[in-house]
N, C-alpha and C positions, 0 to 999 in steps of 0.2 A: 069873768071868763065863763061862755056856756060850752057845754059840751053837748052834739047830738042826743037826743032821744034816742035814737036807734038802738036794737041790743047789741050785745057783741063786746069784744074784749078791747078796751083802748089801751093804749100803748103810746108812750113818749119817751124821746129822747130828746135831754134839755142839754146844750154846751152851755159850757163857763156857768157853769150850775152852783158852782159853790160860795158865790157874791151875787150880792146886786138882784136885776130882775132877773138873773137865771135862777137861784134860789127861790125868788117870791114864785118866778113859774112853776117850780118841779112841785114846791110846798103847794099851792094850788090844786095841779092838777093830780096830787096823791089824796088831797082833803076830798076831789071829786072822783074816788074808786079809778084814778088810771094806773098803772101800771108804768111806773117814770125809772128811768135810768137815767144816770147824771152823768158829764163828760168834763171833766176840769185839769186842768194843768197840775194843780195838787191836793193833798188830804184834807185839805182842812175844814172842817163843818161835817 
């Protein structure tokens, strides 16, 4: 996954973040400095 060059403050919101490739995405894009909020049906992870 790349993320722009440009500056500036990136921001995500992943659904069904708490399995699968929502997970592998949020964890991704927090390892590359974004700013991820996660949206899941329940608590768990």
């Amino acid at each position: 996954m790349e993320l722009g060059k440009e500056s500036g403050t990136r921001i995500a919101i992943v659904t069904g973040g708490n399995t699968g490739i929502g997970i592998i995405t949020a964890r991704e894009l927090a390892h590359k400095n974004a700013h991820v909020f996660v949206a899941s049906r329940s608590r768990d992870h």
